[in-house]
Backbone as CSV, one residue per row, in Angstrom:
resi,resn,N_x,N_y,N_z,CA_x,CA_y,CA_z,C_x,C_y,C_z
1,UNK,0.849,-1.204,0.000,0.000,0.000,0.000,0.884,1.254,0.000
2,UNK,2.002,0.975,0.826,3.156,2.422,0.990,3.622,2.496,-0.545
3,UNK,3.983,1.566,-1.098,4.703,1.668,-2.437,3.670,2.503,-3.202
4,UNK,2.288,1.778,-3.504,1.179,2.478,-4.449,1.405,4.063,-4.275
5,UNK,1.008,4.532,-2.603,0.956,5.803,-2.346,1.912,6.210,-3.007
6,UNK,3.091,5.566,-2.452,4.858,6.901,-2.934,4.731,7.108,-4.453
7,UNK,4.098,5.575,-5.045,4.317,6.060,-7.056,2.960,6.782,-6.998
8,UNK,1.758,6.580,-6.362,1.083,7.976,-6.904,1.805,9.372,-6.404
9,UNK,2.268,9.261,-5.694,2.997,11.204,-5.275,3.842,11.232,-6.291
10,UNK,4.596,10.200,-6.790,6.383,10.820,-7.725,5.386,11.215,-8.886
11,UNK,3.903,10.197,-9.399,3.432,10.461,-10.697,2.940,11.501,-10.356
12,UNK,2.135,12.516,-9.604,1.572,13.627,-9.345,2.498,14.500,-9.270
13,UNK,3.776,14.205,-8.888,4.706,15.321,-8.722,5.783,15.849,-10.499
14,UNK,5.478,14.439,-11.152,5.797,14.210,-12.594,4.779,15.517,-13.168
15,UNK,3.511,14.894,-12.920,2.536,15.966,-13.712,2.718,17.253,-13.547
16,UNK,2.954,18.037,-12.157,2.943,19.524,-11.824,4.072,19.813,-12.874
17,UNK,5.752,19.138,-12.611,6.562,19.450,-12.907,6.370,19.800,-15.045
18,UNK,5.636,18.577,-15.815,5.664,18.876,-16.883,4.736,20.087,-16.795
19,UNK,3.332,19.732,-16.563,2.455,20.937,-16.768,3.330,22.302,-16.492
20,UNK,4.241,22.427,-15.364,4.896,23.993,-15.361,5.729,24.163,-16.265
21,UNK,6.228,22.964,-16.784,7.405,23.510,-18.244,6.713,23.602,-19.107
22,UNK,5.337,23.098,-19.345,4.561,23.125,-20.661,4.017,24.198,-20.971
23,UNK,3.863,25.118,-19.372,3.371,26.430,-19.435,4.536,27.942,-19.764
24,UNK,5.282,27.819,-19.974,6.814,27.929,-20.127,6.588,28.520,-21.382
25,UNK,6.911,29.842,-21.440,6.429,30.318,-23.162,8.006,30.881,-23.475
26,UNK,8.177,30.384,-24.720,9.365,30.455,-25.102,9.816,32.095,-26.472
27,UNK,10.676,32.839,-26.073,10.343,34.226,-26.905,11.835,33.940,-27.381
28,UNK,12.131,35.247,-28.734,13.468,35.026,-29.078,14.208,36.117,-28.988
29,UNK,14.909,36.542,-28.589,16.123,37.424,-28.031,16.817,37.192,-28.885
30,UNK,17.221,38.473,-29.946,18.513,38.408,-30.926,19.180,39.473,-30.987
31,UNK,20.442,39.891,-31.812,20.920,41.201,-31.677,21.901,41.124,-32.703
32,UNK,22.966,42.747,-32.369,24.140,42.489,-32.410,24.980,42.700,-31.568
33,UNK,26.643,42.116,-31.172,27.491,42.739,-29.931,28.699,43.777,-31.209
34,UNK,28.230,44.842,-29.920,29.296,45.811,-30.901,30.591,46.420,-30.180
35,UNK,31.825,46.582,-30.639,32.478,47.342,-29.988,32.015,48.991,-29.554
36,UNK,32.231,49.233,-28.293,31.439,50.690,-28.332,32.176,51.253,-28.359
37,UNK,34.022,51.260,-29.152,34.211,52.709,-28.656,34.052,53.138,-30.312
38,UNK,33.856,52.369,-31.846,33.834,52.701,-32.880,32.391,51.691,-33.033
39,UNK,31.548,51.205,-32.618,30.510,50.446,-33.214,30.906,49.182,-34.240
40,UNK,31.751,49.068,-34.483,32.469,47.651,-34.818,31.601,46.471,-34.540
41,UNK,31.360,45.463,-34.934,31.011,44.274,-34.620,32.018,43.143,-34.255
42,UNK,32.259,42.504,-33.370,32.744,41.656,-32.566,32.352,40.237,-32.383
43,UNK,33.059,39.071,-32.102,32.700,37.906,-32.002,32.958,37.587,-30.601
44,UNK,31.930,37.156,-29.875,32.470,36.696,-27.997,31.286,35.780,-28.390
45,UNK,31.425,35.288,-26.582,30.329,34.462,-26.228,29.281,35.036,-24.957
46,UNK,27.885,35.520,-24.967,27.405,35.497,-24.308,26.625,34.676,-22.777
47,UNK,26.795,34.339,-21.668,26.543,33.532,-20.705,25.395,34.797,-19.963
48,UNK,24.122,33.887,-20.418,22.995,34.171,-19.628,22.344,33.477,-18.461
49,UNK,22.094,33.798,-17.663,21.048,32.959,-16.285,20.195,33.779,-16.057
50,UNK,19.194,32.834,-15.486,17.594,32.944,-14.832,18.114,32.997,-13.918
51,UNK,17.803,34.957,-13.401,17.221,34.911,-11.983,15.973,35.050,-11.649
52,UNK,15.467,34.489,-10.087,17.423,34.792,-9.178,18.154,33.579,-8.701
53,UNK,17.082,32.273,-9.184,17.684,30.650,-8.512,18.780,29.904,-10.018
54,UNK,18.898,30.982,-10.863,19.927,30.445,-12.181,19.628,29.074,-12.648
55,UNK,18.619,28.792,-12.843,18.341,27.601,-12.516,17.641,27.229,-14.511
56,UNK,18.028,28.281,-15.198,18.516,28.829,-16.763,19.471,29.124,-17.043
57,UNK,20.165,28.058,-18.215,21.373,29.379,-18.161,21.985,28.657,-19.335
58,UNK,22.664,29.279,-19.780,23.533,28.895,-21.184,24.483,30.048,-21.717
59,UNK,25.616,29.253,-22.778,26.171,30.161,-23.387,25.722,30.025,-24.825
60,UNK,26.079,31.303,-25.307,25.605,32.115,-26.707,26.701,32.006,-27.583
61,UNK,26.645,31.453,-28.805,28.156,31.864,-29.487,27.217,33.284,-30.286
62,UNK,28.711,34.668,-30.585,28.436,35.610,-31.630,28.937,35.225,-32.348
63,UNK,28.527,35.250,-33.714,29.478,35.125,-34.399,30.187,36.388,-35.359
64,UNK,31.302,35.760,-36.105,32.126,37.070,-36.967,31.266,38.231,-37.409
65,UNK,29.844,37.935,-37.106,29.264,39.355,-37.948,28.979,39.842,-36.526
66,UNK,29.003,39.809,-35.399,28.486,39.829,-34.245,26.642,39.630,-33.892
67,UNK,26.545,38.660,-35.003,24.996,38.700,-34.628,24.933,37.521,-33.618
68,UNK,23.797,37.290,-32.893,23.265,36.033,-32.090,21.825,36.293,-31.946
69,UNK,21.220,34.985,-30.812,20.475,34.917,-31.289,19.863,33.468,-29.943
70,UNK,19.059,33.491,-29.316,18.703,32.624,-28.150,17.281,32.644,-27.432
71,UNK,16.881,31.834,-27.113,15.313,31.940,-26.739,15.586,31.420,-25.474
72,UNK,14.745,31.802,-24.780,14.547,32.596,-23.219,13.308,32.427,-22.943
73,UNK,12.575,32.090,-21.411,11.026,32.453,-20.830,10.623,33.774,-20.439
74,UNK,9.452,33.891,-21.539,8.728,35.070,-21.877,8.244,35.705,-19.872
75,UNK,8.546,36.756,-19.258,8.458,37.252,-17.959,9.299,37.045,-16.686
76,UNK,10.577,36.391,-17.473,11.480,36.228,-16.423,12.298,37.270,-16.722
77,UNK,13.728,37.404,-15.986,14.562,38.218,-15.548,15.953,37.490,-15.970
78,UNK,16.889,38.208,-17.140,18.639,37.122,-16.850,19.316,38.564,-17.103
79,UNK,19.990,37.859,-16.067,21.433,38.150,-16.346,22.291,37.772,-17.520
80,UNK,22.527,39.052,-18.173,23.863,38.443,-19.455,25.265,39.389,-19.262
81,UNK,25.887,38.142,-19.490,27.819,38.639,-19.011,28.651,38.411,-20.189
82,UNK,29.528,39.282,-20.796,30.675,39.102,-21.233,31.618,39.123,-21.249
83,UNK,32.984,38.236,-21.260,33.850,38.366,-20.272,34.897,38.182,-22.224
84,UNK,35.724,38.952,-22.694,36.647,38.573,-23.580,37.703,39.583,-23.463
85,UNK,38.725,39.009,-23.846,40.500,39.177,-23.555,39.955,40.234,-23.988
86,UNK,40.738,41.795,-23.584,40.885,43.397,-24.209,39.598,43.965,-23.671
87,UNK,38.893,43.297,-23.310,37.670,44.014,-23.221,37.041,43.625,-21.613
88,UNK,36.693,45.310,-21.323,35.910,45.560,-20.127,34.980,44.404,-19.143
89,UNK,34.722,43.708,-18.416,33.950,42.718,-18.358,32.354,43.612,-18.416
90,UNK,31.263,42.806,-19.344,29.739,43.510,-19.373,28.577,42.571,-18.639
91,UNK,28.056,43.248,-17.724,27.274,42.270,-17.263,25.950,43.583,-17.130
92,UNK,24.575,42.613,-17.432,23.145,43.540,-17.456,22.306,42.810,-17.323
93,UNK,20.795,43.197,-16.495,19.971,42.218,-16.261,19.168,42.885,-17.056
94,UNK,17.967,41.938,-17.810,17.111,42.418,-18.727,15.743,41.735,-18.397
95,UNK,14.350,42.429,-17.920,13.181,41.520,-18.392,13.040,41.115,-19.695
96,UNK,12.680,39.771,-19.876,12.158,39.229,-20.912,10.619,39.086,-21.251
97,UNK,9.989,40.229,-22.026,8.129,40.146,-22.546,8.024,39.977,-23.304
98,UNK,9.106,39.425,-24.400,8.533,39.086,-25.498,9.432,39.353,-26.390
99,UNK,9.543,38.814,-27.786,10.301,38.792,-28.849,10.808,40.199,-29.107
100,UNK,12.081,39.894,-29.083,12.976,41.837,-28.818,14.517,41.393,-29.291
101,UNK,14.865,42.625,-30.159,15.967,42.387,-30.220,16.906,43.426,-29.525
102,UNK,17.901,43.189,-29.030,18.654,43.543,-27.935,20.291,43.608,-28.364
103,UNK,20.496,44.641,-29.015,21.991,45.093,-28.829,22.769,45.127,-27.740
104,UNK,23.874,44.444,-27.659,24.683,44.748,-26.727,26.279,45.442,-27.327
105,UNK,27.025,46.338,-26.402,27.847,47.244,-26.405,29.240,46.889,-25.493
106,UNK,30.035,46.432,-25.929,31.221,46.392,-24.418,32.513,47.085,-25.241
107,UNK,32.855,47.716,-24.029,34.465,48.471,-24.126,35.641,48.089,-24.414
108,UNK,36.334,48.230,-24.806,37.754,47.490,-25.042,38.452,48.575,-23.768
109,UNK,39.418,47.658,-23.540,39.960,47.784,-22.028,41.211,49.064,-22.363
110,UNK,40.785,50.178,-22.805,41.527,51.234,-23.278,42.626,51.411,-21.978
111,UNK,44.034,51.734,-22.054,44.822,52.372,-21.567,44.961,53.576,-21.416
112,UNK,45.057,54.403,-22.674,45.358,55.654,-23.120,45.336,56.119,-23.914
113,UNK,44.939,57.475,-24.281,45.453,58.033,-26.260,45.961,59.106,-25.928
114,UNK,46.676,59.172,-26.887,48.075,59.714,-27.032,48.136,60.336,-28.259
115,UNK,48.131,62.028,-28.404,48.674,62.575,-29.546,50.049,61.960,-29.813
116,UNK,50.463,62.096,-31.355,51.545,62.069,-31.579,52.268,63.429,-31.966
117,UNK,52.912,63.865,-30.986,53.258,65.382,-30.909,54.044,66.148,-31.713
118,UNK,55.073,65.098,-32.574,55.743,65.531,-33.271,55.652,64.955,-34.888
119,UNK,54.612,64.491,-35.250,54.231,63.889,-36.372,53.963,64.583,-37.215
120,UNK,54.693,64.475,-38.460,54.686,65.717,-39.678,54.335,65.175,-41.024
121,UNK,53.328,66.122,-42.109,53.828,65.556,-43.030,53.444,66.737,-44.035
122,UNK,54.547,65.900,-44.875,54.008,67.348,-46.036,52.708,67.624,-46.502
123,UNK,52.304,69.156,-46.554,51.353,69.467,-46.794,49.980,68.721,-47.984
124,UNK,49.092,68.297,-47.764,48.264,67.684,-48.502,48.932,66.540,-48.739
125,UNK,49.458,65.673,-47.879,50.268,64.432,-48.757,50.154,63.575,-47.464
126,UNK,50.769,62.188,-47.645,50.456,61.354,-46.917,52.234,61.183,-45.987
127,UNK,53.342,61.635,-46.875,54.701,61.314,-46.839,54.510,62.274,-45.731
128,UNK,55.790,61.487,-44.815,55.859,61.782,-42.802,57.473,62.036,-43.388
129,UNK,57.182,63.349,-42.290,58.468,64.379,-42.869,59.921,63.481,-41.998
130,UNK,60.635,63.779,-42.550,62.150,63.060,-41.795,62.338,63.150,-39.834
131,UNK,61.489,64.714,-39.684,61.782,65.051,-38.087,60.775,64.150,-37.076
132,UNK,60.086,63.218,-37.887,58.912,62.648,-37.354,59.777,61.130,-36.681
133,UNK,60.828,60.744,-37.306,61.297,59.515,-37.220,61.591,59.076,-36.157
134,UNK,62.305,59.891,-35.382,62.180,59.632,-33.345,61.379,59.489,-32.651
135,UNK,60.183,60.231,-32.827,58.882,59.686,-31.897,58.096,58.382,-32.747
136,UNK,58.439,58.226,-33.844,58.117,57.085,-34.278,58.738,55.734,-34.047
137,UNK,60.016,56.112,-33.819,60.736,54.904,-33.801,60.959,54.533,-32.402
138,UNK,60.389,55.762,-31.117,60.172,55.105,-29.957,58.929,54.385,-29.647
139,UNK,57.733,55.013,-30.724,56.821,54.585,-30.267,57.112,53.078,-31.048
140,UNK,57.711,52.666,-31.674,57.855,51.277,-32.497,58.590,50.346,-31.107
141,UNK,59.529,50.843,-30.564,60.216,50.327,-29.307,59.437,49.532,-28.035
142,UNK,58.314,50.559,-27.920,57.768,50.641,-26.685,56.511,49.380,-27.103
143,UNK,56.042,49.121,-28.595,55.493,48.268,-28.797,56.118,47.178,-28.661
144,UNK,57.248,46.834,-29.314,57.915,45.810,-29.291,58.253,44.930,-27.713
145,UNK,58.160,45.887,-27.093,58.851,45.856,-25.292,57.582,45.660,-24.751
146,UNK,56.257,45.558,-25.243,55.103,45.319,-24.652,53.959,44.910,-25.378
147,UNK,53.966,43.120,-25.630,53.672,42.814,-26.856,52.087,42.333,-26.221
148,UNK,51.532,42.933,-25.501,50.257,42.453,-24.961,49.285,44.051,-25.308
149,UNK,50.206,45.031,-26.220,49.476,45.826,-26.273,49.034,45.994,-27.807
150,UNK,47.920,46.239,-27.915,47.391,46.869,-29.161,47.189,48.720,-29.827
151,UNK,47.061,48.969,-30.766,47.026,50.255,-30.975,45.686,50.236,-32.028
152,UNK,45.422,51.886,-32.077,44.295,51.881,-33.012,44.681,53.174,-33.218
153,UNK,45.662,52.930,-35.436,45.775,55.121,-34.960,44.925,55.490,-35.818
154,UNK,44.538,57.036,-35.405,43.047,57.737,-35.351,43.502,58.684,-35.937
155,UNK,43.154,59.182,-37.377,43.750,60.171,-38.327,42.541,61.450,-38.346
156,UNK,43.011,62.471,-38.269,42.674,64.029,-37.785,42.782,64.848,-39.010
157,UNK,42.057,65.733,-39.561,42.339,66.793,-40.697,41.591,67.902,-40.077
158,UNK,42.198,69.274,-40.609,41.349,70.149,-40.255,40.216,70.341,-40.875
159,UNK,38.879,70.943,-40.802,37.340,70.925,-41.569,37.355,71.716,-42.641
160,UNK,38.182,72.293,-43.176,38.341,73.280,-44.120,38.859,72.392,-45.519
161,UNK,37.680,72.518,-46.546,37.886,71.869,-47.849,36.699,70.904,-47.930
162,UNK,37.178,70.043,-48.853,36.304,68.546,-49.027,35.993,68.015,-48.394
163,UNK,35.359,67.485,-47.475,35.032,66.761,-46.218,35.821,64.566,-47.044
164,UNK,35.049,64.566,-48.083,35.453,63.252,-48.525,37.181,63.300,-48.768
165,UNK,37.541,64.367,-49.275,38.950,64.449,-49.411,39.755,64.715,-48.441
166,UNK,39.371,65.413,-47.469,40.150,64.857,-45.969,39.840,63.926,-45.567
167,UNK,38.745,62.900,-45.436,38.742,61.440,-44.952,39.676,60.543,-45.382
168,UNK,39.759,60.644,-46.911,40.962,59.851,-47.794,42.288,60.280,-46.731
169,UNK,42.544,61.353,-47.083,43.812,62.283,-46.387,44.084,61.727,-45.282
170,UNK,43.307,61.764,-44.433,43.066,61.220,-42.766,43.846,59.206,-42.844
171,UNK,43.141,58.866,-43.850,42.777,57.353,-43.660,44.483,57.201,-44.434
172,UNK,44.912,57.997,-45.474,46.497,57.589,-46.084,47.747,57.455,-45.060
173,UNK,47.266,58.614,-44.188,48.054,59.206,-42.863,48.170,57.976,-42.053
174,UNK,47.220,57.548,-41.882,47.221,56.538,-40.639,47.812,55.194,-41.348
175,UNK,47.622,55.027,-42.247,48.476,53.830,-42.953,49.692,54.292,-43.089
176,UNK,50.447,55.069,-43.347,51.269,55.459,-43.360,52.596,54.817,-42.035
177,UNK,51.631,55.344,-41.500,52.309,55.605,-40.126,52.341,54.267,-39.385
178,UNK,51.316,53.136,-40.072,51.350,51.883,-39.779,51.921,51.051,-40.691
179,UNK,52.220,51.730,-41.989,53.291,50.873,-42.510,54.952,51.563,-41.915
180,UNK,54.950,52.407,-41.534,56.437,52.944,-40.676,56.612,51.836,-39.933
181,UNK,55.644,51.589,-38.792,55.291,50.762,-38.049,55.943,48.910,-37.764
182,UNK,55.003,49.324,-39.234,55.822,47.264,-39.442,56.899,46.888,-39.856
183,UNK,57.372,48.282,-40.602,59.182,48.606,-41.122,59.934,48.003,-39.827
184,UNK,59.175,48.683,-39.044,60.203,48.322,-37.353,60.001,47.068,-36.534
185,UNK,59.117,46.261,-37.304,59.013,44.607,-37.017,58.030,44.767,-35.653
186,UNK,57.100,45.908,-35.823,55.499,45.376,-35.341,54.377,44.730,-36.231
187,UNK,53.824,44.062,-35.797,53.284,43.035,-36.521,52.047,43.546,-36.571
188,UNK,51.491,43.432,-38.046,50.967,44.169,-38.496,48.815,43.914,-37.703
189,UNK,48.697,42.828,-37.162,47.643,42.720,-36.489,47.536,43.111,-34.881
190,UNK,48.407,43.654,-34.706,48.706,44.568,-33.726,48.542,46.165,-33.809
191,UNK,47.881,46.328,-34.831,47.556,47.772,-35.437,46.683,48.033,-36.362
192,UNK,45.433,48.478,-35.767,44.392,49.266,-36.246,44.350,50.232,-36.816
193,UNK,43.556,51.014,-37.575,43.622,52.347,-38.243,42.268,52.824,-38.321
194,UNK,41.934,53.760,-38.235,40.632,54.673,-38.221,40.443,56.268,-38.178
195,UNK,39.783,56.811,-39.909,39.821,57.851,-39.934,39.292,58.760,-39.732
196,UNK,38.686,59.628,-39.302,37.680,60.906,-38.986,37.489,61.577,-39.857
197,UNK,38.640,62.225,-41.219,38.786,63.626,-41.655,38.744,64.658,-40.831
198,UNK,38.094,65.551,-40.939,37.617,66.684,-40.300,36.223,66.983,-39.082
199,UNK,36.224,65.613,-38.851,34.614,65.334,-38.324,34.651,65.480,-36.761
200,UNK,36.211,65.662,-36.707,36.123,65.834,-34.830,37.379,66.517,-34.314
201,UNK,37.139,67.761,-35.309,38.008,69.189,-34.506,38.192,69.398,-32.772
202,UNK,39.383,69.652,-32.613,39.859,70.086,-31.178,39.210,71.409,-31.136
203,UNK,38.880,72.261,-31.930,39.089,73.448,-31.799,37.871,74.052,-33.176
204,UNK,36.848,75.050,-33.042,36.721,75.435,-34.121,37.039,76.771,-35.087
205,UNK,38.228,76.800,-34.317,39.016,78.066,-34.580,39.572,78.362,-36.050
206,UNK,39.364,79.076,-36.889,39.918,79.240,-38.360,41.280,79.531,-38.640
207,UNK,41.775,79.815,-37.419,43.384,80.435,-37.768,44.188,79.182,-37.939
208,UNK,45.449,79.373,-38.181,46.335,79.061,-38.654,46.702,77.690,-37.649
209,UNK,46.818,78.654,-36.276,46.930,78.095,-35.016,45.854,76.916,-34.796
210,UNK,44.401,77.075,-34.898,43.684,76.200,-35.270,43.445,75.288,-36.092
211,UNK,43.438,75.431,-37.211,43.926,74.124,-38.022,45.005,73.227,-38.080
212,UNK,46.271,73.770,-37.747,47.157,72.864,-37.185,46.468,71.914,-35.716
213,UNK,45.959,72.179,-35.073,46.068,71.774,-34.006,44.705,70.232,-34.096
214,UNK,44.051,71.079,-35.146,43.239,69.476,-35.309,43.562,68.483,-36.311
215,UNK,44.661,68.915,-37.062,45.257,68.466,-37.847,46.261,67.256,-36.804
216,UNK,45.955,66.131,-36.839,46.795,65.312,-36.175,46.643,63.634,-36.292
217,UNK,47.597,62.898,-35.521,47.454,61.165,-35.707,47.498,61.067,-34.131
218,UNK,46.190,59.996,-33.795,46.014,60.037,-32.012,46.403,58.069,-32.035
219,UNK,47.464,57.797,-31.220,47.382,56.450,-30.590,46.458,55.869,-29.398
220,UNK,45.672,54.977,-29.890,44.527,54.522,-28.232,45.443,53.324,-27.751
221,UNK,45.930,53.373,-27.258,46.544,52.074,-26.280,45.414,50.974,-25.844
222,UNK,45.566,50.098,-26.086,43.983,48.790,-25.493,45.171,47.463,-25.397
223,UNK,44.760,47.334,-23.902,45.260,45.754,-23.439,44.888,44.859,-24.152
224,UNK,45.371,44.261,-24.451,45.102,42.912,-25.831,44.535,41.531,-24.324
C-alpha cells in the first residue's frame, strides 16, 4: 500500500513538474554585440542565467558578424555577461516580454590616447616628414617591449575643404604611419587604423593656429 501511495505522489509530482514547463512560453532574443568605442562588430560568447535561482542558463556563441540569437522564458529576468580578452567585463539584467531584439555594447579595455606630438607631413600628402622619425621609432620600441598591447591610430584633418577628401587624407596618414610601423618589425595585427577627416576638430578656430592643431594622428593604447 506504501509503495502504491509513494508512485502515486512521484506520478503527481511528474505531472505539476511537466504541466509547469509546458506552461513555459518560449520568446526570441537576438541582436548584435558591438564594440562601443567605434561600433564595430565583434565575435564573444554570451553567458545568460535565470534569476534569481539560475536555474537557466547557457552560453551564446556571436558570431564574426556579431549577430546572435537565443530563446529565453517570456516574464522572467537574466542576467547576461561578457567576459573577452581586451575588453571591459559587461554584465546587465534584462526583463524578458517578449520577442525583442537587444543590442549589446562592451568596451575594449583602453589604456590611453596619445597625440603624436611631433608627427609631420608634407602638406596635402600622406609622406611623414624626416623630423617625425624619433617619436616614431620610440613609439615602435615601446610596442615591441610590450607585446600584450594593441594600438588603433586615429587620423585628424582640419574641416576646411572637401570633407570626402580629408577622410581619404586622414585614412592615407594613418596607414602610413602603420606601414612605418611594421618597417620596425610590429606586426601588423597589432595595429588598427581609423579615420575621422575633419569630423572631430579640437578646436573650431579658423586660424592658422587652429587648423594645425586638429590636424593630427592620435594612438589609443587597449590591453590585448
Amino acid at each position: 500500500m506504501r509503495k502504491v501511495f509513494c508512485a502515486h505522489i512521484l506520478l503527481f509530482c511528474w505531472v505539476v513538474i511537466c504541466t509547469a514547463q509546458s506552461t513555459d512560453t518560449l520568446v526570441t532574443i537576438s541582436g548584435t554585440l558591438y564594440r562601443a568605442q567605434d561600433s564595430t562588430t565583434i565575435a564573444a560568447n554570451i553567458l545568460y542565467e535565470k534569476l534569481p535561482y539560475y536555474d537557466d542558463m547557457g552560453l551564446v556563441s556571436v558570431d564574426k558578424d556579431g549577430l546572435y540569437e537565443v530563446q529565453l522564458v517570456k516574464g522572467e529576468t537574466y542576467s547576461f555577461s561578457i567576459s573577452k580578452p581586451g575588453y571591459r567585463k559587461y554584465q546587465s539584467n534584462k526583463e524578458i516580454n517578449g520577442d525583442a531584439k537587444m543590442d549589446l555594447y562592451v568596451e575594449e579595455d583602453i589604456i590611453e590616447l596619445r597625440k603624436l606630438e611631433n608627427l609631420n607631413f608634407a602638406s596635402g600628402s600622406d609622406r611623414i616628414g624626416e623630423p617625425s622619425y624619433q617619436e616614431l621609432d620610440e613609439l615602435a620600441e615601446y610596442l615591441l617591449n610590450n607585446p600584450t598591447l594593441v594600438i588603433q591610430l586615429e587620423g585628424h584633418t582640419d574641416f576646411a575643404g572637401n570633407a570626402e577628401a580629408n577622410l581619404r587624407l586622414s585614412q592615407a596618414r594613418v596607414e602610413a604611419v602603420k606601414n612605418y610601423l611594421t618597417d620596425k618589425k610590429v606586426k601588423k595585427n597589432r595595429i588598427f587604423t581609423k579615420a575621422f577627416g575633419g569630423t572631430e576638430p579640437l578646436t573650431q578656430e579658423r586660424t592658422q593656429e587652429g587648423k594645425a592643431q586638429n590636424r593630427r594622428v592620435e594612438v589609443r593604447f587597449i590591453r590585448r
